[in-house]
C-alpha positions as CSV (number, residue, x, y, z in Angstrom):
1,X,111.9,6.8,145.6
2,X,113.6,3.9,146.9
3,X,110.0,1.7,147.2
4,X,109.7,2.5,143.5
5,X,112.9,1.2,142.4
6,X,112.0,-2.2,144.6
7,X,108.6,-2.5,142.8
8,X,110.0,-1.6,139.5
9,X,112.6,-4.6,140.0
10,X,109.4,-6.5,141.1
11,X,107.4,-5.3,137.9
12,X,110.4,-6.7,135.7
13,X,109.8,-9.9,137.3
14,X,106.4,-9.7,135.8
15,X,106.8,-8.5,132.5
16,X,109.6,-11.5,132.4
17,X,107.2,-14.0,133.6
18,X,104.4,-12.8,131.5
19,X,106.5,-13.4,127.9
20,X,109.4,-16.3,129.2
21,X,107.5,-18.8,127.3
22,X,107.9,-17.8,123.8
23,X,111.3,-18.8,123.8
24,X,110.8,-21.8,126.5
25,X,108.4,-23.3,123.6
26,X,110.7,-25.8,122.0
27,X,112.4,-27.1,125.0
28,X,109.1,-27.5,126.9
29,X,107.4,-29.3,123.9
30,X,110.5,-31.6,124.0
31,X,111.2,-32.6,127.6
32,X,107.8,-32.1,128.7
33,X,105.6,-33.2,125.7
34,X,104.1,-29.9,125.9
35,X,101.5,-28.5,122.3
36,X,100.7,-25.6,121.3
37,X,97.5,-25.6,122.8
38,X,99.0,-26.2,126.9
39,X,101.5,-23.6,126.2
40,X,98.3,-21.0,125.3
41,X,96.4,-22.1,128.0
42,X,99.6,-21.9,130.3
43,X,100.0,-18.2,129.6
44,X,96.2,-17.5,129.6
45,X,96.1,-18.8,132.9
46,X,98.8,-16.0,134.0
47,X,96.8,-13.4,132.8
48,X,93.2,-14.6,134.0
49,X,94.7,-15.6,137.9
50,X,96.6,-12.1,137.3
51,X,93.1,-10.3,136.1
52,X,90.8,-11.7,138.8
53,X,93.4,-11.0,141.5
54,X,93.2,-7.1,140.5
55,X,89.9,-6.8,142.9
56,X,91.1,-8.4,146.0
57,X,94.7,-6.4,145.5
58,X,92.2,-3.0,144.4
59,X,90.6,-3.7,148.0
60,X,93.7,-4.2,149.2
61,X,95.5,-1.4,148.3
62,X,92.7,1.0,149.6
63,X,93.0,-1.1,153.2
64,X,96.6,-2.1,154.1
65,X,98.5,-0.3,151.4
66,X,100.9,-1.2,149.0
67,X,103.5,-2.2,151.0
68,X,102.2,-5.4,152.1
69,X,99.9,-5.9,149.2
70,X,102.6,-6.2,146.7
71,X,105.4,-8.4,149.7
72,X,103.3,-11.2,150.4
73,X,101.5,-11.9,147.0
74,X,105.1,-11.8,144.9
75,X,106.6,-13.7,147.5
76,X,103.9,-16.2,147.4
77,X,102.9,-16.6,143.9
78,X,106.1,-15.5,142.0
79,X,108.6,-17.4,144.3
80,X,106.6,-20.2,145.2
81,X,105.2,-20.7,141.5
82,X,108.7,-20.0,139.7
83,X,109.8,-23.0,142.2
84,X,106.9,-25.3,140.8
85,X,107.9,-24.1,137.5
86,X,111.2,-25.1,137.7
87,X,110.4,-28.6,139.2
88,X,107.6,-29.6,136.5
89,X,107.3,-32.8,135.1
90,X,104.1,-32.5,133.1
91,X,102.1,-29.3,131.0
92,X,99.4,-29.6,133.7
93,X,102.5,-28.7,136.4
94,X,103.4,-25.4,134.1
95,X,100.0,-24.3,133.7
96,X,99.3,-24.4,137.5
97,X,102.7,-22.6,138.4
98,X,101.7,-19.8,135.7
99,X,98.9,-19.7,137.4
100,X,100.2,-19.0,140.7
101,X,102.9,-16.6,139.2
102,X,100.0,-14.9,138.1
103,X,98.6,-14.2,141.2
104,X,102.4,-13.0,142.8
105,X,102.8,-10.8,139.6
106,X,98.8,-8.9,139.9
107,X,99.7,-6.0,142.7
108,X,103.3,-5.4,141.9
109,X,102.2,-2.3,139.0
110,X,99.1,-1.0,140.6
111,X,100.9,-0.5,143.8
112,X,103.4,1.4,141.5
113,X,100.4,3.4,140.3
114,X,98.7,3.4,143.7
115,X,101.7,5.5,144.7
116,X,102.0,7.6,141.9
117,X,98.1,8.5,142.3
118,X,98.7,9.7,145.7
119,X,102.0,11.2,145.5
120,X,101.9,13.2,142.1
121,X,100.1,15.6,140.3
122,X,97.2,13.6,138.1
123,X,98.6,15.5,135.0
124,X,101.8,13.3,135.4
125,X,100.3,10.2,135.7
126,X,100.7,9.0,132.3
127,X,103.8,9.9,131.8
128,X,105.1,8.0,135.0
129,X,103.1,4.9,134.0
130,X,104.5,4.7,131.1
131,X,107.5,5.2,131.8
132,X,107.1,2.8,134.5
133,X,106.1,0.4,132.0
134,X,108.9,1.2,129.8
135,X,111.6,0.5,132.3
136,X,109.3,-3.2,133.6
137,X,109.7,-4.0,130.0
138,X,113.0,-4.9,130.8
139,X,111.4,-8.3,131.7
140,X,110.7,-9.0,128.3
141,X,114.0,-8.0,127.0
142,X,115.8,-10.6,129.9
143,X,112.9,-13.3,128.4
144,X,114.4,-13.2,125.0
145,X,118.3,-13.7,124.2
146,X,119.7,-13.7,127.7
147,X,117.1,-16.0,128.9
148,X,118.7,-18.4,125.6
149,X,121.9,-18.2,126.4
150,X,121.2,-18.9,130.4
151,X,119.1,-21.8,129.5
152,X,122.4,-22.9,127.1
153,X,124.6,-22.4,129.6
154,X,122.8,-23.9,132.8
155,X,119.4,-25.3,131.5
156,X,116.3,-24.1,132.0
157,X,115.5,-26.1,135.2
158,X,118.5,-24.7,137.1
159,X,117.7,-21.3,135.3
160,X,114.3,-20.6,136.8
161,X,114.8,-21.7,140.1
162,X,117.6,-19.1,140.0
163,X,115.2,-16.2,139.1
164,X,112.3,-18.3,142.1
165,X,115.3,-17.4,144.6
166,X,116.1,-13.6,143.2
167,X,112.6,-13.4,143.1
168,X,111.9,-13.9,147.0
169,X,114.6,-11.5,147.4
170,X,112.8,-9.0,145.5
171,X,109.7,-9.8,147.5
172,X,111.4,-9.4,150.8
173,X,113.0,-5.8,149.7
174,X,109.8,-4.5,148.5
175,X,108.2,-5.3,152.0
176,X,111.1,-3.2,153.9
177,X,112.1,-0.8,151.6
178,X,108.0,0.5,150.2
179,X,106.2,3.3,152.2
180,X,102.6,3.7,152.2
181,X,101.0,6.7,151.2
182,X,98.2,8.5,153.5
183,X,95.3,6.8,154.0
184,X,92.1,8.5,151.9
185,X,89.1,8.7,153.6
186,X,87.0,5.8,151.6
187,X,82.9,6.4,150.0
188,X,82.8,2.9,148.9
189,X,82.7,0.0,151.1
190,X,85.1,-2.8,150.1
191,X,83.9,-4.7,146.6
192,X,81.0,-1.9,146.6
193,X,83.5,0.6,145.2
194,X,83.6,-1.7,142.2
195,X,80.0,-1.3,141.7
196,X,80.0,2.5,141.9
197,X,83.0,2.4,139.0
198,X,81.1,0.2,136.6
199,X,77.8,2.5,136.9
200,X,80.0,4.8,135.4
201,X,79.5,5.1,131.6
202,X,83.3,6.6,130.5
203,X,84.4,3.0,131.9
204,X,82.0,1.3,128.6
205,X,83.6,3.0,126.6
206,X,87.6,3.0,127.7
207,X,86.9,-0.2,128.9
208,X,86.7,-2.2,125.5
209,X,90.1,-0.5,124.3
210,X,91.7,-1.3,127.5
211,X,91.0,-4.9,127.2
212,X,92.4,-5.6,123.7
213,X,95.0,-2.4,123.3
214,X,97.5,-4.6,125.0
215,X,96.5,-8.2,123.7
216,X,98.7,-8.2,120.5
217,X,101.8,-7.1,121.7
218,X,101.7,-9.3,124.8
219,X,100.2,-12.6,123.6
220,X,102.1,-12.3,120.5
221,X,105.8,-11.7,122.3
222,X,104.4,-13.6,125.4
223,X,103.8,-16.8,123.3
224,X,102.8,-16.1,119.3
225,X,106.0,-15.0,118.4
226,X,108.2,-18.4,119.1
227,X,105.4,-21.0,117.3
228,X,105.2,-18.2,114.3
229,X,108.8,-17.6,113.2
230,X,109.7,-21.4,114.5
231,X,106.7,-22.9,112.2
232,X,106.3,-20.4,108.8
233,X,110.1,-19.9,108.4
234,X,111.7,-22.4,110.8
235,X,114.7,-20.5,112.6
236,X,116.6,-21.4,114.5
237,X,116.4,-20.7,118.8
238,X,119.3,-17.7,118.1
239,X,117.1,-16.4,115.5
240,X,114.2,-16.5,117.3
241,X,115.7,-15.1,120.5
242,X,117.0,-11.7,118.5
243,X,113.7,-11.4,117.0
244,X,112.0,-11.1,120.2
245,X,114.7,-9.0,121.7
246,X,114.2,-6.3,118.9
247,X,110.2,-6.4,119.3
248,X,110.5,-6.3,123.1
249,X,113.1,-3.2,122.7
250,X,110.7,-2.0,120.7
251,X,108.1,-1.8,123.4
252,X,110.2,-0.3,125.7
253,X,110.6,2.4,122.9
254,X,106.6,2.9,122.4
255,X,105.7,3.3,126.1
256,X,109.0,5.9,127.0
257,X,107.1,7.5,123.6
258,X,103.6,7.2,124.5
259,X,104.3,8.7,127.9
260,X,104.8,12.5,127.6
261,X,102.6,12.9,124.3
262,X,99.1,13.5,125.9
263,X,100.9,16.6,127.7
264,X,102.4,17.5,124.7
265,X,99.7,16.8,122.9
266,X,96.9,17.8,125.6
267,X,95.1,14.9,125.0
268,X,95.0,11.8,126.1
269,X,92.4,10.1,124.0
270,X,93.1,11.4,120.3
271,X,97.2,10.1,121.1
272,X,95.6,6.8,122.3
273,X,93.3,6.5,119.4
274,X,95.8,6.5,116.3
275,X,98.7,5.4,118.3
276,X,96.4,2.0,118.4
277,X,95.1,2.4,114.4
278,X,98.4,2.0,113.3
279,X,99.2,-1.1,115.7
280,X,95.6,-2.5,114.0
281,X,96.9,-1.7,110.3
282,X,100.2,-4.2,111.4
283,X,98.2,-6.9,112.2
284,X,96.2,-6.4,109.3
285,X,99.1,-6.5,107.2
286,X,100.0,-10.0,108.9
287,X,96.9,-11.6,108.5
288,X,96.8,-10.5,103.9
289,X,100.2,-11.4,104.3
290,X,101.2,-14.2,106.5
291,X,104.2,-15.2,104.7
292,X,106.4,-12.1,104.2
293,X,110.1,-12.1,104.1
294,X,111.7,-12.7,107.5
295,X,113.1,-9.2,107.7
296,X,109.6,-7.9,106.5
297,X,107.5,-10.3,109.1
298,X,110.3,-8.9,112.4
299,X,109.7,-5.6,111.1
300,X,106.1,-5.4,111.7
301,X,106.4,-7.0,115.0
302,X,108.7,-4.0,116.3
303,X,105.9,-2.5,114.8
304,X,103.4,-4.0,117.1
305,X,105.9,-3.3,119.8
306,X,106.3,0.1,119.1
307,X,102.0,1.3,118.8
308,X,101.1,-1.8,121.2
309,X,102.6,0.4,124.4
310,X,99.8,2.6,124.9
311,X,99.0,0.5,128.0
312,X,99.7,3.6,130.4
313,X,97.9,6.2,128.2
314,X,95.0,4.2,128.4
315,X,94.8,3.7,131.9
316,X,95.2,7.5,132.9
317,X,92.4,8.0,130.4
318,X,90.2,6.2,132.7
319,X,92.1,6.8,135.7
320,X,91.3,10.3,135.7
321,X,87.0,9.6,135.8
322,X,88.0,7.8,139.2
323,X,87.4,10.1,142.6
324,X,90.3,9.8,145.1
325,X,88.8,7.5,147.3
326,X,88.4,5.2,144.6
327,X,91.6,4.9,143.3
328,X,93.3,1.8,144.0
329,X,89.9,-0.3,142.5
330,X,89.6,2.1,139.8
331,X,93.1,1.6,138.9
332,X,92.8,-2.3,139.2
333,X,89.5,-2.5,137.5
334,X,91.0,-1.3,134.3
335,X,93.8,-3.1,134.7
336,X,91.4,-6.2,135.0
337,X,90.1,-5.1,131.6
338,X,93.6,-5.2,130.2
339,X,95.0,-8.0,131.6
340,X,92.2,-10.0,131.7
341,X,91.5,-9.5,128.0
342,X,94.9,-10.3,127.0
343,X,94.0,-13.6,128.8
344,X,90.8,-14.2,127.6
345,X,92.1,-13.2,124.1
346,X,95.4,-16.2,124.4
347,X,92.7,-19.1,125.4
348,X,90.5,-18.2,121.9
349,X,94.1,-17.5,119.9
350,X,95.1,-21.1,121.3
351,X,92.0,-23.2,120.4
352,X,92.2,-20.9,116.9
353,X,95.5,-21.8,115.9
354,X,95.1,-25.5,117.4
355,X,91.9,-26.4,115.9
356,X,93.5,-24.9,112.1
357,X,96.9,-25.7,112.0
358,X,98.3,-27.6,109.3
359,X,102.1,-28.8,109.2
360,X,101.9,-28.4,105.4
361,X,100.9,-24.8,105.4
362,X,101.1,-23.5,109.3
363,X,101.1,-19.6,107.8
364,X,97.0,-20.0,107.8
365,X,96.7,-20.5,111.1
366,X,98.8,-17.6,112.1
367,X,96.8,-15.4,109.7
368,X,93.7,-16.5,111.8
369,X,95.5,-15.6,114.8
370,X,96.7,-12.3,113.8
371,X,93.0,-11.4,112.4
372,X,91.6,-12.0,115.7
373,X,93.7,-9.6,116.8
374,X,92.6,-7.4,114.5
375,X,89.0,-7.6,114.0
376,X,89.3,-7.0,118.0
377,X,91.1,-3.9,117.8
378,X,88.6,-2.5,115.2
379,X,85.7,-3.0,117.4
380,X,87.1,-1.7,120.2
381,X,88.2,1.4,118.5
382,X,84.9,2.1,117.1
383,X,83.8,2.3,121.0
384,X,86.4,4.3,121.7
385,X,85.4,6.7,119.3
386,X,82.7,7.8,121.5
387,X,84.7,8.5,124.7
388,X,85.0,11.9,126.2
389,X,89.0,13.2,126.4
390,X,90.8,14.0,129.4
391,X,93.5,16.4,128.4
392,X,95.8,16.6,131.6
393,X,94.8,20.3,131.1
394,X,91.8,21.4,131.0
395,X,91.4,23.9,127.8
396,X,89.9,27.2,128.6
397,X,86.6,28.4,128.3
């Protein structure tokens, strides 16, 4: 129990580094000369080095365990990149420390789940995902009003270096404190386990939803969030900070909810499916609206929040098609799906909201953005239509 608690402290580190620069956006674009477009590509780059990491930490896992999978990365990337981060002088600087943050951040979850996979019955792996998720969220809540009143008080060079330090600490406890679960006796060789996952066709069709599910409410508090309410309706950094406080609350809220609900339910991909339709019908409601009341506009992102925490229900979807020996790269392969879609997703978001934005009437950019989302979602949904359930029990007969 104690390696858990050491990885969840890691995994708030991520969920902090993955959303920080939401509310880092004005002070970046001022001291550092930084546009919309570097900031996108900054976080895009954490989730792509993050999403192509997950097959060399999936082999990893399987060979050397999580123990030293997760040390040495964090300690690498998220100390040494936070450091970089907090020294940069230019956009080109943050893009390259988000990168390597990226890379620190990618094992710290799926070793979680690595664990949990080994250690607990498969009918409780959503449910300790989630929850898992719900308590890493805590990262988001840390990047939105404390991080503005730390970055008031000490500045936001001083400020990150802090968190570089804790985080080496963190690195350091998770390499004494985590024990390894016993070995499995592997029928895939290295990357060729990979190969054997992808022939499999439940991952084509929980797959698509896994790679968008978790786009809106990440890209949109990682980084949409700040440009949106700052631009449309021009509040100030306090009200911007709150604003992202309630919706990353709110996402704490969703995954503690979407945890239990496939064993109450019995079914995982049914709770997955509508929890997801509402989160599409918010973004809809943002792209025919753009301009709502402030209230109205906050509202729906709590909303997005709220139905955009399915993360862990998805992945014990597709989790449970994975054999034993298989789990560590079938766990990272879908989480290359999400992650790596939520990166893919911020690049085309950035060049969309670049290439149309207009000072005079920035709301139509936004709508663009938010419609990606959407139109996204949809697809994806229609895929996962045709996915067979995996009730965490089986019904008779």
């Amino acid at each position: 129990m104690a390696g858990i608690v050491a990885l969840a402290a890691a995994y708030i580190f991520s969920q902090f580094y993955r959303s920080f620069l939401a509310v880092l956006t004005p002070v970046l674009s001022e001291e550092l000369g930084a546009t919309k477009a570097d900031l996108s590509q900054a976080s895009g780059t954490w989730f792509l080095t993050f999403a192509l990491m997950q097959f060399i930490v999936g082999v990893s896992l399987d060979r050397f365990g999580p123990r030293r999978t997760a040390a040495v990365l964090f300690a690498f990337g998220s100390g040494g990149g936070a450091l970089l981060f907090a020294f940069a002088n230019a956009p080109s600087t943050i893009t390259l420390a988000m990168g390597l943050i990226g890379i620190g951040c990618s094992p710290v979850l799926m070793a979680s789940l690595f664990i949990f996979a080994h250690r607990f019955a498969a009918a409780r792996f959503a449910v300790l995902s989630s929850w898992l998720m719900a308590l890493g969220t805590a990262g988001n809540v840390i990047g939105a009003r404390p991080l503005v009143l730390a970055i008031e008080m000490a500045g936001w060079r001083t400020t990150i270096f802090t968190l570089a330090i804790i985080s080496l600490a963190v690195a350091v406890a998770v390499f004494l404190i985590v024990e390894d679960p016993p070995r499995q006796k592997s029928d895939g060789s290295s990357f060729g386990g990979y190969l054997q996952l992808l022939k499999m066709p439940a991952m084509w069709l929980v797959g698509p939803l896994m790679a968008v599910s978790y786009a809106p409410a990440a890209g949109i508090r990682g980084l949409w969030i700040g440009p949106y309410f700052s631009d449309v309706y021009g509040v100030s950094p306090d009200v911007l900070g709150n604003v992202a406080l309630f919706m990353a609350v709110s996402m704490i809220i969703g995954a503690f909810l979407y945890g239990p609900m496939d064993t109450l339910l019995n079914t995982r991909k049914w709770v997955g499916f509508f929890g997801n339709v509402v989160l599409t019908l918010a973004l809809l409601a943002l792209f025919a609206w753009p301009v709502l009341p402030v209230l109205q506009a906050s509202l729906l992102m709590i909303v997005i929040g709220l139905f955009g925490a399915s993360y862990g229900l998805i992945m014990a979807h597709g989790r449970a098609f994975c054999p034993p020996s298989l789990v560590g790269r079938g766990v990272t392969l879908l989480n290359f799906f999400s992650i790596g879609g939520v990166g893919l997703i911020q690049f085309l978001t950035g060049r969309i909201a670049d290439s149309t934005f207009d000072p005079a009437a920035p709301e139509r950019a936004f709508s663009l953005v938010f419609a990606t989302y959407a139109g996204l979602m949809l697809m994806a949904l229609v895929i996962y239509l045709f996915s067979q359930d995996k009730p965490p029990r089986e019904k008779a007969g």
